[in-house]
C-alpha positions, 0 to 999 in steps of 0.5 A: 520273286521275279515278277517283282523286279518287272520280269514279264516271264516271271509274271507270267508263268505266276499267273499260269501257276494260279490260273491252273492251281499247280505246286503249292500254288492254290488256285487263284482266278484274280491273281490269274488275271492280275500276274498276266495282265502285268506280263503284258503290260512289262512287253511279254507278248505271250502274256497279250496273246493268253489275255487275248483267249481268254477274252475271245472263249470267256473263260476267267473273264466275260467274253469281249471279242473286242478286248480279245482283239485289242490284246493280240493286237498289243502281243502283235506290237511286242513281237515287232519290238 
């Protein structure tokens, strides 16, 4: 699996695959969370941005406009790598 070996698309795209429940994947709001928040640690800035949301419209996770803002600030620091 790809985000075993720290691919922060991989994760990523898992975490999208669990938050929506799609294939053969059952849907899964902790592991949602857990694949995107490793996205975003491995540097994929799309990652941050999706955690930023989630935060700012509360949806998975409490709102928390200051967690939202402190994740797109971090996908902002990634683009500039």
């Amino acid at each position: 699996m790809s985000c075993n070996l720290n691919y922060g698309s991989g994760c990523y795209h898992l975490g999208l695959s669990y938050k929506s429940g799609s294939g053969d994947i059952k849907q899964d709001h902790s592991k949602a969370i857990e694949y995107i928040k490793k996205a975003c640690d491995l540097g994929f800035s799309n990652a941050c941005e999706s955690l930023g949301d989630i935060y700012k419209e509360g949806e998975l996770l409490k709102k928390d406009y200051s967690k939202a803002m402190e994740y797109y600030e971090k996908s902002c620091e990634f683009l500039d790598k």
